[in-house]
C-alpha positions as CSV (number, residue, x, y, z in Angstrom):
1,X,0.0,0.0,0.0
2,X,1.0,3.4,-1.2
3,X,2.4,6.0,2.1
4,X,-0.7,8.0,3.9
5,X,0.5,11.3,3.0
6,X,-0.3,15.0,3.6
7,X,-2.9,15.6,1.0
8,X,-6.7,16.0,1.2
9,X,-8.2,12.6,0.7
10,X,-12.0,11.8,-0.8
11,X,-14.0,9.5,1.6
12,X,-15.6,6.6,0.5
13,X,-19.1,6.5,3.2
14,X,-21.7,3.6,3.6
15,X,-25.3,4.0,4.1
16,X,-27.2,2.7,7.3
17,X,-31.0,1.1,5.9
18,X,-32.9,1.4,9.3
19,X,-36.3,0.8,8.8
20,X,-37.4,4.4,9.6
21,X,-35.6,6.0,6.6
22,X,-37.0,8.2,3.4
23,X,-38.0,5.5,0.7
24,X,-38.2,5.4,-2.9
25,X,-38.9,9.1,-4.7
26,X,-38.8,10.9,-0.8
27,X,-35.7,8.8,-0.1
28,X,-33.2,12.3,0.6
29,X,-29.4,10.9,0.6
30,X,-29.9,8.9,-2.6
31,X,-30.5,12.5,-4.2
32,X,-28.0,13.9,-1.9
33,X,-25.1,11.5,-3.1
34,X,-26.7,11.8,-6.7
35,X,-27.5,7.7,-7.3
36,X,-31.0,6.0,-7.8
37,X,-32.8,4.6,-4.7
38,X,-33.3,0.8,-4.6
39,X,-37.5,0.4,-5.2
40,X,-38.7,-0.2,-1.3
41,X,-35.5,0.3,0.5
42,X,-35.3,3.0,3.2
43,X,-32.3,5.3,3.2
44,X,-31.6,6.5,6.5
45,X,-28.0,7.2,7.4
46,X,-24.5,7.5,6.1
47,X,-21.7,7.6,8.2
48,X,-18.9,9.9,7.6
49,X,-15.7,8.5,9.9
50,X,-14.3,6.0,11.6
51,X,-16.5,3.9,14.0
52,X,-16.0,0.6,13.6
53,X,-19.3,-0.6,13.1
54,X,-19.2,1.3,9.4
55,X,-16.4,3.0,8.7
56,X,-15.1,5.0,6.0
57,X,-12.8,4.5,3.4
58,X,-10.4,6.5,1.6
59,X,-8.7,5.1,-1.2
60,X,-5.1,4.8,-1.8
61,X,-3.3,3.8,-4.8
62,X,-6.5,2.4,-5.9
63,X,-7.1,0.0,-2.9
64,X,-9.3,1.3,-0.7
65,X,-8.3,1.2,3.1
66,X,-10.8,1.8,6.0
67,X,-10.0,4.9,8.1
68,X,-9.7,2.9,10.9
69,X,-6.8,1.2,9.4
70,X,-5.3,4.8,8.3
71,X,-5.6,6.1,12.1
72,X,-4.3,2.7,14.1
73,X,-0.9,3.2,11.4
74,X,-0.7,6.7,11.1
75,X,-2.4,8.6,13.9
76,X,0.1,11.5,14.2
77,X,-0.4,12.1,10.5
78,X,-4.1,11.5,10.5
79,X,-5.1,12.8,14.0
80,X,-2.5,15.2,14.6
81,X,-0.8,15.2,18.0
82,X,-2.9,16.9,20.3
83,X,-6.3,14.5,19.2
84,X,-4.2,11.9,19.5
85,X,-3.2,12.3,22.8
86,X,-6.4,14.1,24.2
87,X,-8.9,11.2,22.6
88,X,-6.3,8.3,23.1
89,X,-5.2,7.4,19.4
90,X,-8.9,7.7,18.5
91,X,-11.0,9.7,15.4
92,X,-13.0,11.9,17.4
93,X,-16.3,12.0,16.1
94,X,-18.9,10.5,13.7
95,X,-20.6,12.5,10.9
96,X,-23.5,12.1,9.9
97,X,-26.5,13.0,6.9
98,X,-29.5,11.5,8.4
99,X,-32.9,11.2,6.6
100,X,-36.3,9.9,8.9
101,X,-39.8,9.3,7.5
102,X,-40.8,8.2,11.1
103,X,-39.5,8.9,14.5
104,X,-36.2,7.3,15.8
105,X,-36.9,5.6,19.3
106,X,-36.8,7.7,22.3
107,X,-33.4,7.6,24.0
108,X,-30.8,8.8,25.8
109,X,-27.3,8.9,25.7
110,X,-24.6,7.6,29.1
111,X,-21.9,10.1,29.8
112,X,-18.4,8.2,29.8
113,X,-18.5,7.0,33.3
114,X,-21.7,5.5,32.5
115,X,-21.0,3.9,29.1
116,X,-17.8,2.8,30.1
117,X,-19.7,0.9,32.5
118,X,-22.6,-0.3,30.5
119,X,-20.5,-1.4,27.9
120,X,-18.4,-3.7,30.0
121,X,-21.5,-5.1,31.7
122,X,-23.4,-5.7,28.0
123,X,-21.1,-5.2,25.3
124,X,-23.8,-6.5,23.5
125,X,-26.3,-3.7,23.2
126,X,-23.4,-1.1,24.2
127,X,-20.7,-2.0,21.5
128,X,-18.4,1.0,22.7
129,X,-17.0,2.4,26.0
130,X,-17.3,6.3,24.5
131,X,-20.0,8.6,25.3
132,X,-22.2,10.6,22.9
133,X,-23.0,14.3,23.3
134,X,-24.7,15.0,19.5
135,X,-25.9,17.9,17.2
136,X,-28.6,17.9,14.7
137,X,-28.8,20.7,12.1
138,X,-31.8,21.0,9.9
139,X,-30.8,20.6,6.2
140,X,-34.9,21.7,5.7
141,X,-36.7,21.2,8.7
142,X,-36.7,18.6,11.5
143,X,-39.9,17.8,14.0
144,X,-37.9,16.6,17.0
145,X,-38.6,16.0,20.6
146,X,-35.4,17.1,23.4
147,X,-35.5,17.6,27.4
148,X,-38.7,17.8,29.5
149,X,-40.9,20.5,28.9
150,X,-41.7,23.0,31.7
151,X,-43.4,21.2,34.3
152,X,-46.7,23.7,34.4
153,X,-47.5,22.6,31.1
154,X,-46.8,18.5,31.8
155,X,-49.3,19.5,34.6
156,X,-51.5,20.8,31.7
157,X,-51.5,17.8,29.7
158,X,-52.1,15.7,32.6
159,X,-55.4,17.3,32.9
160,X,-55.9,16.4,28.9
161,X,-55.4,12.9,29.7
162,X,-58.2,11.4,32.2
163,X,-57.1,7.9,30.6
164,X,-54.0,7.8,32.2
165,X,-55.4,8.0,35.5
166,X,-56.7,4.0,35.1
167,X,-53.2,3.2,33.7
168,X,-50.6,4.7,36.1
169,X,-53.4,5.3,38.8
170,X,-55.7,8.7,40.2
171,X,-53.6,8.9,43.8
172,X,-50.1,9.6,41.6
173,X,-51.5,11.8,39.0
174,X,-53.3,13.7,41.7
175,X,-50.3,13.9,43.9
176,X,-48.6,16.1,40.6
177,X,-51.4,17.7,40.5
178,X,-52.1,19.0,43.5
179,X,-48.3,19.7,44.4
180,X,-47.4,22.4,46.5
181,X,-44.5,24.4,45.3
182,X,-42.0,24.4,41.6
183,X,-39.2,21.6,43.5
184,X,-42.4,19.5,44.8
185,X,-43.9,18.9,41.6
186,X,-40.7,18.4,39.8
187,X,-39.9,15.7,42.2
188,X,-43.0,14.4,41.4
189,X,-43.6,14.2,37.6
190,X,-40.3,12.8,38.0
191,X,-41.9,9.9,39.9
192,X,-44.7,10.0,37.6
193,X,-42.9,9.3,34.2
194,X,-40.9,6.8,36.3
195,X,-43.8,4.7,36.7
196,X,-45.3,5.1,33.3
197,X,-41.5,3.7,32.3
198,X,-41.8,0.9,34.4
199,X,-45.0,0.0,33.6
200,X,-44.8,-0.8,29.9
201,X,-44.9,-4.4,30.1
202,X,-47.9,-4.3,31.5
203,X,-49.4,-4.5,27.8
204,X,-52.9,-5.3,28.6
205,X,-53.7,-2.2,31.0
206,X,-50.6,0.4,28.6
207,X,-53.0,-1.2,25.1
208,X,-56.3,0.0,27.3
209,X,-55.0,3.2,27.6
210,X,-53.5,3.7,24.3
211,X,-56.4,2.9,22.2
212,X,-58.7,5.1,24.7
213,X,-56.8,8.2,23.9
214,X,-56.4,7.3,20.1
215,X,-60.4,6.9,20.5
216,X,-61.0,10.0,21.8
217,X,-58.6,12.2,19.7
218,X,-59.9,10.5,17.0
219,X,-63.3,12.6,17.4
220,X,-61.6,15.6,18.4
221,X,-62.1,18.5,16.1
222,X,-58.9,20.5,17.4
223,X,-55.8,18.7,18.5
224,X,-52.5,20.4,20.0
225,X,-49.4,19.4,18.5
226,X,-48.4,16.4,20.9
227,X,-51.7,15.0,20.4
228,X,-51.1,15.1,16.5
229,X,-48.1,13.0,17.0
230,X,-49.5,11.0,19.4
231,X,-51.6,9.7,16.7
232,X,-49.0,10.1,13.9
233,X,-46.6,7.5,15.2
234,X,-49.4,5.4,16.7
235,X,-50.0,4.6,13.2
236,X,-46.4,3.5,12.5
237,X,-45.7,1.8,16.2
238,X,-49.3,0.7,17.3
239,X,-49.3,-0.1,21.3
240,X,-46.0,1.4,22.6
241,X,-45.4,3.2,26.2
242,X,-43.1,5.7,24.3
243,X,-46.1,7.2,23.1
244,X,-47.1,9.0,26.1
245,X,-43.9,10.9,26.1
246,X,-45.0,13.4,23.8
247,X,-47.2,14.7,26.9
248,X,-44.0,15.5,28.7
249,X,-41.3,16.0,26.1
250,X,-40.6,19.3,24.4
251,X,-41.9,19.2,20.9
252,X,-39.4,21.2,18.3
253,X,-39.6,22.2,14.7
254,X,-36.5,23.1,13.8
255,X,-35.9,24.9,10.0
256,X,-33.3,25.0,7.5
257,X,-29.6,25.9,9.5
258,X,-31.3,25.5,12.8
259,X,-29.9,22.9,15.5
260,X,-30.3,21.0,19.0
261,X,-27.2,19.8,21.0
262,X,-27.9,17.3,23.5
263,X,-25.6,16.1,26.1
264,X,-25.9,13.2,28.4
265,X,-28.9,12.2,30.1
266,X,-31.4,14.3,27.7
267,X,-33.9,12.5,26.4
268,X,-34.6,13.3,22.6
269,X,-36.2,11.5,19.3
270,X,-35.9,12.6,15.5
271,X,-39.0,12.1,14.6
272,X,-39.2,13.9,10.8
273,X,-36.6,15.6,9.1
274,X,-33.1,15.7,7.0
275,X,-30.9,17.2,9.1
276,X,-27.0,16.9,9.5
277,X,-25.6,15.5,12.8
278,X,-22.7,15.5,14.8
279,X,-21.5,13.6,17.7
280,X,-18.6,11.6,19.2
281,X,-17.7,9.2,17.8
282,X,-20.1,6.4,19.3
283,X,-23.2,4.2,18.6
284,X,-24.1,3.7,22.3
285,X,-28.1,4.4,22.9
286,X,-30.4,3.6,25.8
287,X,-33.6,3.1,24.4
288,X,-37.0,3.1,26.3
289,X,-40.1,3.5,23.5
290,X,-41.1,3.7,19.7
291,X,-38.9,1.1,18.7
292,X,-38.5,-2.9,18.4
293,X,-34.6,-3.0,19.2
294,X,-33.7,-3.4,22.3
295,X,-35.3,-1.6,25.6
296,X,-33.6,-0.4,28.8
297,X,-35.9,1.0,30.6
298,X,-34.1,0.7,34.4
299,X,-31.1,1.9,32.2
300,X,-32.7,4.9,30.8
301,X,-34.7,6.2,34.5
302,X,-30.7,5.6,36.1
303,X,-29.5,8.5,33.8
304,X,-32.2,10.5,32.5
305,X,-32.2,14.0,33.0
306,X,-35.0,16.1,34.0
307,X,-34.7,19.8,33.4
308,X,-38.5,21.2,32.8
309,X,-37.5,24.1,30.6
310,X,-37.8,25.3,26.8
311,X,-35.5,23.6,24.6
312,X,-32.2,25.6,23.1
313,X,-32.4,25.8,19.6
314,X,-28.9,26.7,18.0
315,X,-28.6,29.7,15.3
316,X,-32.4,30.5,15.9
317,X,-32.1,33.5,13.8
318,X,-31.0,30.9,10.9
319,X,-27.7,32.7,9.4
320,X,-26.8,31.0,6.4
321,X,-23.5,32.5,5.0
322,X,-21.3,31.4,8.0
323,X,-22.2,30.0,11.2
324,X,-20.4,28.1,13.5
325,X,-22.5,25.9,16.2
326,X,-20.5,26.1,19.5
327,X,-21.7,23.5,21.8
328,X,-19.9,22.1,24.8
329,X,-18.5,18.8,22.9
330,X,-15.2,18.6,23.4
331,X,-14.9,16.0,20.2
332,X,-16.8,18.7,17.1
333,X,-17.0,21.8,16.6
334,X,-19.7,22.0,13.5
335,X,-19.5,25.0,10.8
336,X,-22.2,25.8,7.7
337,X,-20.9,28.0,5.1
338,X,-22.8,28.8,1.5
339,X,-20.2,30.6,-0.6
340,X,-20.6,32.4,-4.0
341,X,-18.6,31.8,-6.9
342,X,-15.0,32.7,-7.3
343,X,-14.4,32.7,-3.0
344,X,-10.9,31.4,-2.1
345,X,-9.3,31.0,1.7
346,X,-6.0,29.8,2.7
347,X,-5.9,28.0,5.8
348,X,-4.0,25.8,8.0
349,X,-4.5,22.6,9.8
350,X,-3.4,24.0,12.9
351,X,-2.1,19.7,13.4
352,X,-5.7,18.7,13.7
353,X,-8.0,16.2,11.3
354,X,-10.8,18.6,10.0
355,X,-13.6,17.0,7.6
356,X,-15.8,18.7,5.0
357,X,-19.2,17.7,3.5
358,X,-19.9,19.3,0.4
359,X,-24.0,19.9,0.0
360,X,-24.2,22.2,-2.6
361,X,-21.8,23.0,-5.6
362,X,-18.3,22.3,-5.7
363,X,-15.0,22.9,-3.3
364,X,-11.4,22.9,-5.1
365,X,-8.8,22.2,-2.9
366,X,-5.3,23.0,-3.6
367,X,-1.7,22.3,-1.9
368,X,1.9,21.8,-2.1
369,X,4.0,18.6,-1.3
370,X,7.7,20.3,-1.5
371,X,7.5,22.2,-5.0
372,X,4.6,19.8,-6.6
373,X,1.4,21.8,-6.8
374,X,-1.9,19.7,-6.4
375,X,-5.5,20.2,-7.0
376,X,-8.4,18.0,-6.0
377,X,-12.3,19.0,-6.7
378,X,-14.5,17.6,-4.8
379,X,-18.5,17.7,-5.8
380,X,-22.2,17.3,-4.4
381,X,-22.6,14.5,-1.9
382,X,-18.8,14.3,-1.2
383,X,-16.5,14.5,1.5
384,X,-13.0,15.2,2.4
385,X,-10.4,14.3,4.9
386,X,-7.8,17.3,5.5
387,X,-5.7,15.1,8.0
388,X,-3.3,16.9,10.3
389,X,-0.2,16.3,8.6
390,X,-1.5,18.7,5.6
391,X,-0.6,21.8,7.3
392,X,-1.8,24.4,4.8
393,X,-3.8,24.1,2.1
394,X,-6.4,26.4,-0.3
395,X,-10.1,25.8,-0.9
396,X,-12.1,28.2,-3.6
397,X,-15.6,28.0,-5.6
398,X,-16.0,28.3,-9.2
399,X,-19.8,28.5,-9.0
400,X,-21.7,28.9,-5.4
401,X,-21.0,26.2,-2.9
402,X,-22.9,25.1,-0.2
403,X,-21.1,23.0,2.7
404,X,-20.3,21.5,6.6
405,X,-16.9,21.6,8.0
406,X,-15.9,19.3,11.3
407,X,-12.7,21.0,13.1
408,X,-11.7,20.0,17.0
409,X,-12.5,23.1,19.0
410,X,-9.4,24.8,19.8
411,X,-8.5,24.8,23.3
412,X,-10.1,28.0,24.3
413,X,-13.4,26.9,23.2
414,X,-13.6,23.9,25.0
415,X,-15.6,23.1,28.1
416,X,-17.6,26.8,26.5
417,X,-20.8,27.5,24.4
């Protein structure tokens, strides 16, 4: 095998099929990576770096070489010295286009005590030891639920829901209810959601429930937005506890260049959208409803987070020329620029990895390897390794361009929003 060498380097990405991907002429990353979608089969992720349950490829002297290969024998070159040593010889983060026709299950994510734990205890359904802090930016618009809405209006929908009184019982919802003060009825809706958690396999009494709301919103005339979901993925899940979480969930509708971060503990779903995420690089995920994979309910209650607020969104005003999403990931840093034709910028790798996703247009890249002078353009759908040991280099636009770029914060940023 030719030398990894200092040069920008096209990746080769694979596609994830999960069930609750666009299909056919709404399938979104077939027309994003410009190839026909297979009759029936749903498109729902592709993953852009090096986890090792679907890494990418870069080719080298025409044999293409996963990029977990490239970083294990060249991590200084690839990684640069200061990821290497502050993420322990590993590619920092995952990239991802991700496409959903139906919502994802409803999960959370362990921080690294916690997934360093899990995944020695059940390496099974927690294939990694790395925790998952994530960002998804809109490439249109994304209907998403994040964190646990502010308790006086769970307390509202409570009063919306008589039917849950039979299921979870009148002397718990009433305790809620009736609290006395803000910490007091936090404490309790905690308990509250706890016990609707724990009761899902209870099916007869959850199914009662379930089909009595569906009943009665069925012949309502005017339904708020969680009870328009609740319906919406009853007819893609049937009977499923995760349902009720819309009645305590923020609801978000994110548009084009808008974003969520969530850290550990918040519990979130995509549930529509084509959006752009970000996270470290891991594929750990404690599920608890809308979903047939695995369940970990106890799992989920140990590290669940319940804040009771409005959810953040990220770049609300929606600045599109250049916008960079601070979060408090150590692992990303995301940045959206849409260019016009004829923009150049010289830059340096500063001896960190940096990836960009091209989603509009066309990027030309240029460097110099002693006096030889390169160019590499790189289209639509695309993507593009500048690895550490490529210490300057030049992109520019012939026509208008429209893309993502993944740097390491620097220093200063970290640990800041």
């Amino acid at each position: 095998m030719k030398k990894f060498s200092a040069q920008p380097y096209r990746l080769i990405n694979k596609v994830q099929h999960y069930d609750w991907g666009t299909k056919d002429e709404n399938a979104f990353i077939p027309k994003f990576l410009g190839v026909q979608a297979k009759p029936g089969l749903p498109y729902a992720e592709l993953w852009i770096g090096a986890h090792p349950k679907c890494p990418s490829e870069i080719d080298i002297d025409n044999v293409n070489t996963s990029l977990n290969k490239i970083v294990e024998d060249y991590p200084l070159e690839c990684l640069g010295d200061y990821v290497y040593r502050k993420f322990n010889g590993r590619f920092p983060f995952l990239l991802k286009v991700l496409s959903s026709d139906k919502a994802l299950s409803i999960q959370t994510h362990p921080n690294k005590a916690q997934a360093e734990n899990l995944h020695k205890l059940d390496p099974k359904n927690y294939p990694d030891d790395n925790h998952k802090p994530e960002i998804a930016i809109a490439v249109d618009s994304l209907v998403a639920i994040a964190g646990f809405r502010p308790a006086k209006e769970i307390v509202q929908n409570l009063l919306s829901l008589p039917e849950l009184s039979a299921f979870i019982g009148e002397t718990l919802i009433s305790k809620v209810v009736n609290s006395k003060n803000d910490t007091e009825l936090e404490k309790n809706i905690q308990e509250l959601y706890s016990e609707i958690m724990k009761k899902a396999e209870e099916e007869e009494s959850l199914s009662v429930c379930i089909k009595e709301i569906v009943k009665r919103l069925k012949n309502t005339s005017s339904l708020s937005p969680e009870e328009i979901q609740f319906l919406t993925q009853y007819d893609f899940f049937g009977i499923d506890v995760g349902l009720l979480s819309f009645f305590f969930f923020n609801i978000i509708r994110l548009e084009k260049g808008q974003a969520i971060y969530t850290q550990a503990g918040v519990p979130h779903a995509y549930i529509k959208g084509n959006i752009i995420e970000c996270m470290a690089n891991s594929d750990n995920v404690v599920r608890a409803g809308l979903t047939n994979k695995f369940k970990d309910v106890n799992t989920l209650l140990d590290i669940i987070k319940y804040d009771f607020a409005e959810y953040e969104i990220i770049n609300n005003e929606q600045k599109e020329d250049e916008v960079t999403y601070h979060t408090k990931a150590q692992e990303f840093e995301v940045s959206h620029y849409r260019k016009k034709a004829g923009y150049t910028q010289n830059l340096k790798s500063n001896d960190k990895l940096s990836v960009y996703l091209i989603v509009e247009g066309a990027l030309e890249v240029k460097w110099e390897s002693g006096e030889v002078k390169s160019s590499q353009s790189f289209s639509k759908g695309e993507s593009i390794l500048i690895p550490a040991a490529l210490s300057e280099y030049m992109i520019s636009t012939t026509n208008a361009a429209e893309y993502y770029v993944v740097n390491i914060p620097s220093e200063y940023m970290i640990g800041k929003i």
